[in-house]
C-alpha positions in Angstrom: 0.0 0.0 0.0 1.1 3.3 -1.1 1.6 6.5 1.2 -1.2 8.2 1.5 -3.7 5.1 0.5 -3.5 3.5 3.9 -7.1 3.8 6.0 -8.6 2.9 9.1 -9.3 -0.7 9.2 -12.5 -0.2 10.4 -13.5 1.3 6.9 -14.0 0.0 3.6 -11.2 1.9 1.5 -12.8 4.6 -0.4 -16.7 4.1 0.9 -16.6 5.6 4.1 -18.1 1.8 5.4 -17.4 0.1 8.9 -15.4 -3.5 7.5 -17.8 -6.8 8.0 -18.1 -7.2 12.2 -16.9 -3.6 12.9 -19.8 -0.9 12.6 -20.8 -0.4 16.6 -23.9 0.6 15.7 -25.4 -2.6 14.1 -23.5 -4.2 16.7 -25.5 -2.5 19.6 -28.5 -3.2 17.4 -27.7 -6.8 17.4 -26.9 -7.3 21.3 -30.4 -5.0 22.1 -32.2 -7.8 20.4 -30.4 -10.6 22.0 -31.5 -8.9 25.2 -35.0 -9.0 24.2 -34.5 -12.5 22.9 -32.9 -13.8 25.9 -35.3 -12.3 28.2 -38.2 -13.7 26.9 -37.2 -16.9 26.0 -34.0 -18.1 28.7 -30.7 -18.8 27.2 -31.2 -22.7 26.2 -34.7 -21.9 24.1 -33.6 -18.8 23.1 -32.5 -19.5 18.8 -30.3 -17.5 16.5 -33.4 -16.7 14.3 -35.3 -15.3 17.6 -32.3 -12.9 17.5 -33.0 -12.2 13.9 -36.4 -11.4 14.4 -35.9 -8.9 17.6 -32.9 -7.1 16.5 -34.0 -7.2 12.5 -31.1 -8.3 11.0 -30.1 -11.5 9.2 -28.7 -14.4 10.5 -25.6 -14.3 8.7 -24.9 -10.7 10.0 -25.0 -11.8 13.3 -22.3 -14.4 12.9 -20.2 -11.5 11.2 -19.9 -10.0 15.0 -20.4 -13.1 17.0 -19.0 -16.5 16.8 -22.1 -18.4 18.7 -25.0 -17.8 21.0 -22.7 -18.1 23.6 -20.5 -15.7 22.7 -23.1 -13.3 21.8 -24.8 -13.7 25.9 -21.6 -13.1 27.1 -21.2 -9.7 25.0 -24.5 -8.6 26.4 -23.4 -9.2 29.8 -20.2 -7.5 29.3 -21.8 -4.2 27.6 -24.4 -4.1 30.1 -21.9 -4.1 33.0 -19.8 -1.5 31.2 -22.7 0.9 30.8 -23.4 0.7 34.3 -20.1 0.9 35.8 -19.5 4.5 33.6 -22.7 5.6 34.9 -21.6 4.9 38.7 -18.3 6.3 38.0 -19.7 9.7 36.7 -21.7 9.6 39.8 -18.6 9.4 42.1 -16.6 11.8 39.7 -19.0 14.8 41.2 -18.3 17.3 43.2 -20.2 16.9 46.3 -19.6 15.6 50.2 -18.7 12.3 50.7 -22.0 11.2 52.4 -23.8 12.7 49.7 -21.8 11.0 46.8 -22.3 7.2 48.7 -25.8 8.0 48.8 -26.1 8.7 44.9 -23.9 5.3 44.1 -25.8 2.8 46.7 -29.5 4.4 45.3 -28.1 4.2 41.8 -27.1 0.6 42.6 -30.1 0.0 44.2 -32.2 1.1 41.4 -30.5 -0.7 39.2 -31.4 -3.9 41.1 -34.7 -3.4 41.2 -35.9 -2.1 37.7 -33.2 -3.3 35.3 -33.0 -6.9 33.7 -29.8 -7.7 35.6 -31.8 -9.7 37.8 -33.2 -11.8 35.0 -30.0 -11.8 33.4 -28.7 -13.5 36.4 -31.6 -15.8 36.6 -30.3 -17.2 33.1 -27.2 -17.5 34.3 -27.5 -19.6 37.5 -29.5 -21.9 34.7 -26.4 -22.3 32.7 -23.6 -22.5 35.4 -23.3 -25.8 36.0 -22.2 -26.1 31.8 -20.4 -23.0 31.5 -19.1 -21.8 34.7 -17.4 -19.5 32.7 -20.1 -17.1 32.0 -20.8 -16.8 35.8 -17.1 -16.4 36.6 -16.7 -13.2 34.3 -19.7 -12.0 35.5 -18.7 -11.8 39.1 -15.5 -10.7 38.1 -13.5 -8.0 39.3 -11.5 -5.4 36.7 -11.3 -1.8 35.7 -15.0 -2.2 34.4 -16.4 -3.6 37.5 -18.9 -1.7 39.5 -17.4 -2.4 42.9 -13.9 -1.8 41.6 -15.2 1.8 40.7 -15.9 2.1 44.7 -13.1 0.5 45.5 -10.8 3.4 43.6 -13.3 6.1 45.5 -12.6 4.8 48.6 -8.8 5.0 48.6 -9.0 8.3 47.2 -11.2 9.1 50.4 -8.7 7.3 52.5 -5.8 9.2 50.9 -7.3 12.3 51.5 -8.1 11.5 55.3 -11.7 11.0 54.7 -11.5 7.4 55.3 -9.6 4.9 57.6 -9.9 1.4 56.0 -7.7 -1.0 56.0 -9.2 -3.0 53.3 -10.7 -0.9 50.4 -11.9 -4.3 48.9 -13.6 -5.5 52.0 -15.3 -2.1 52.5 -16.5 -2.0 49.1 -18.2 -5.3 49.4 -19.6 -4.5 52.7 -21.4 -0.8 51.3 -22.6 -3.0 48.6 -24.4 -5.6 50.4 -26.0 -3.1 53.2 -27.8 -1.3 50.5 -28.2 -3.7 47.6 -28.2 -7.5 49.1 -31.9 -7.8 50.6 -33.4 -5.9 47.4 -31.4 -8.0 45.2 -32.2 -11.3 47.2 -36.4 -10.4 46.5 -35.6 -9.7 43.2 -33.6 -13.0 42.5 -36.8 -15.1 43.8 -39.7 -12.7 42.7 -40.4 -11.2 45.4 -43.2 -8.3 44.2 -41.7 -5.0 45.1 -43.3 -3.1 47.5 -45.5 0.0 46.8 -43.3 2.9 48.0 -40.4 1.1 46.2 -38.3 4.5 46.2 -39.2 5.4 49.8 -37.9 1.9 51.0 -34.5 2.5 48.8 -34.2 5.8 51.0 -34.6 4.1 54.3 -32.2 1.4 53.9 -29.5 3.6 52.2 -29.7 5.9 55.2 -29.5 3.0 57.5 -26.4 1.8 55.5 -24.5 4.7 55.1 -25.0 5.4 59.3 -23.3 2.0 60.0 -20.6 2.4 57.2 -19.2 5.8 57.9 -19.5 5.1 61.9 -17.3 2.2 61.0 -14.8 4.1 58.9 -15.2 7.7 59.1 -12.0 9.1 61.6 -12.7 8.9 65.2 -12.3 12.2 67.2 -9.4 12.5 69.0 -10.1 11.9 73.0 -9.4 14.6 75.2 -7.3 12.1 76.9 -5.0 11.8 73.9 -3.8 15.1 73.5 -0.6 16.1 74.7 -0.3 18.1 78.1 -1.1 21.6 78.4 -3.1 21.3 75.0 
């Protein structure tokens, strides 16, 4: 190839075209599909021509961006986590008191919980595990594009700046997450119906969380015992 004829690979020379498996758009089109598909009908029922029909593509496209059904579930888990973990890291990018900040992550987490399809998601999951542990394992996984992670990186910034005593970011992380997620996720998970003033009960239990988390690692008061003589 000449200088000057050399082009993003992404392209078809001289069309201005994404290359075969490369246009992100048709990609998102075909994973918004496979959500729907998935959703309705589980992971083992769910066909490639069930994608076809909710994403409106052919079959042939689909296997230009994914190698199997298997690989095409695991790409909607992945983008799905992804979108979530930038929208909780924009949340903790804000200016704002550190109280106030938690709050916004554990209702955003909450939220999410409660009124995405996570919690089906996981449903077909647990169906699968015992064939492809796999799929469970990167799920769960931690990373740069994990949600806890994201908290995890807050957290030593709050500890760095003397915010914060923890010992164990990771530990702490966990904890915040299962004080204001793990009972609405648990009633989710088995089909629990929600409660009318779904919002109202998020509020509560955050509240009640973040009271026991900071007690726990906000810095204690120096004593008047422990100050030096004559101060």
């Amino acid at each position: 190839m000449h200088q000057g004829q050399e082009t993003d690979k992404r392209c078809q020379p001289g069309s201005g075209r994404f290359a075969a498996g490369a246009d992100p758009a048709k990609r998102d089109q075909i994973i918004e599909g496979a959500k729907r598909a998935f959703m309705k009908y589980g992971f083992d029922a769910t066909s490639m021509n069930h994608v076809t029909r909710e994403a409106g593509v052919s079959k042939g496209t689909i296997y230009v961006y994914f190698e199997s059904k298997e690989d095409l579930f695991s790409a909607l888990i992945e983008t799905s986590k992804q979108k979530f973990t930038a929208t909780l890291r924009d949340i903790l990018a804000e200016e704002g008191e550190l109280r106030d900040l938690l709050r916004n992550y554990g209702k955003a987490f909450a939220m999410y919980v409660l009124t995405s399809e996570m919690t089906g998601a996981i449903r077909i999951l647990l169906g699968v595990i015992d064939r492809m542990p796999h799929l469970c394992r990167n799920f769960l996984k931690s990373g740069p594009e994990n949600a806890r992670t994201v908290l995890e990186e807050f957290l030593q910034k709050q500890v760095d700046a003397g915010h914060l005593e923890i010992d164990d970011v990771n530990l702490a992380a966990r904890q915040f997450v299962e004080i204001t997620t793990g009972t609405f996720f648990k009633e989710r998970l088995f089909g629990q119906p929600s409660c009318p003033n779904m919002e109202n009960e998020v509020d509560i239990v955050i509240e009640s969380a973040l009271n026991m988390f900071l007690l726990a690692y906000q810095p204690k008061e120096t004593e008047p015992s422990d100050l030096p003589n004559g101060v």
